[in-house]
C-alpha positions in Angstrom: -13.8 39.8 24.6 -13.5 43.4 25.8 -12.0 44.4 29.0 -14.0 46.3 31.5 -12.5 49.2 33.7 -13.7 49.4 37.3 -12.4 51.6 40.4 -11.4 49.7 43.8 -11.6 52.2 46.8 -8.5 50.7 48.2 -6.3 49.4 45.4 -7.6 51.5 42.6 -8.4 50.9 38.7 -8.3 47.2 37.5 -9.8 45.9 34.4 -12.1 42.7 34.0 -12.6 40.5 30.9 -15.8 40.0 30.2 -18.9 39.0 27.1 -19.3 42.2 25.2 -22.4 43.6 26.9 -22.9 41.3 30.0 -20.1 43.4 32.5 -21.8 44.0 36.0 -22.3 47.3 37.2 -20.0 46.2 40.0 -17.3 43.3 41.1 -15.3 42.1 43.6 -11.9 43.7 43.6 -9.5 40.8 43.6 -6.4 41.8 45.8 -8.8 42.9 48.5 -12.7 41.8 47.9 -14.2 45.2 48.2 -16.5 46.2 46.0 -15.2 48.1 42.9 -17.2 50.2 40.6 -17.5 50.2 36.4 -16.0 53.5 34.6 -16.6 54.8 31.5 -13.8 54.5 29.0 -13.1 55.5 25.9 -13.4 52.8 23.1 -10.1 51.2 21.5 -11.2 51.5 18.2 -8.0 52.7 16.7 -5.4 50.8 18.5 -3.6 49.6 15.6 -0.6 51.0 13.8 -0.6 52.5 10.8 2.0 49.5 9.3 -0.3 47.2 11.2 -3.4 48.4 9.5 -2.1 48.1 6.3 -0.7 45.0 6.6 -4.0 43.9 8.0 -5.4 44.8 4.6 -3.6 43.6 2.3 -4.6 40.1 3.8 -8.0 40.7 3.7 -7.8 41.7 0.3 -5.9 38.8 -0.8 -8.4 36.5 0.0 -10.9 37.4 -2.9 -8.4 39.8 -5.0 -5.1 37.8 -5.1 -2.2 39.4 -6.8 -1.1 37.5 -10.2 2.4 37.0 -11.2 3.6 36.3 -14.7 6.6 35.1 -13.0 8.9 34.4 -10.1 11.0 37.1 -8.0 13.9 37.1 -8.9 16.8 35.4 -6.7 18.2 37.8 -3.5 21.5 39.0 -4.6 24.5 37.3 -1.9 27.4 39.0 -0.3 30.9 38.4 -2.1 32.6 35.4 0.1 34.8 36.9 2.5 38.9 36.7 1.0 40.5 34.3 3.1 43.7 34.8 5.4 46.6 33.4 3.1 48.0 31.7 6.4 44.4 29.4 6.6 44.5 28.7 2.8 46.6 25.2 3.8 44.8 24.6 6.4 42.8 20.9 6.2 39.0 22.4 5.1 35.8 20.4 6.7 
């Protein structure tokens, strides 16, 4: 659902969510219950991230165009264990 800016005399801007079409012209502000006014804003059509975006599509265009594989990725390469302190060495291990 959209939110809807409107204008409280006293308390200033606050924004209602409302059905996408059906916001009053006016509504009751709720910190004080005047009557605040609906202002013109500008849409939030491109809100989103470039990385966002793109991630966005890639999802969408997995659903009906999925990517085939001939075969698995290959295992992530691990860190060398870390040398341990000769003084631990005899220690009892777990």
């Amino acid at each position: 659902m959209p939110l809807y800016a409107y204008r409280c005399g006293t308390d200033g801007a606050l924004e209602v969510m409302a059905p996408m079409g059906s916001a009053p012209a006016t509504t009751a502000c709720p910190a004080c219950g005047a009557e605040a006014v609906r202002v013109m804003t500008a849409p939030r059509l491109g809100g989103t991230r470039r990385a966002e975006r793109a991630a966005i599509d890639r999802a969408e265009a997995s659903r009906t165009e999925p990517t085939v594989v001939s075969s698995p990725p290959p295992r992530p390469r691990t860190a060398p264990a870390p040398r341990l302190d000769p003084r631990t060495a005899a220690l009892p291990r777990p």
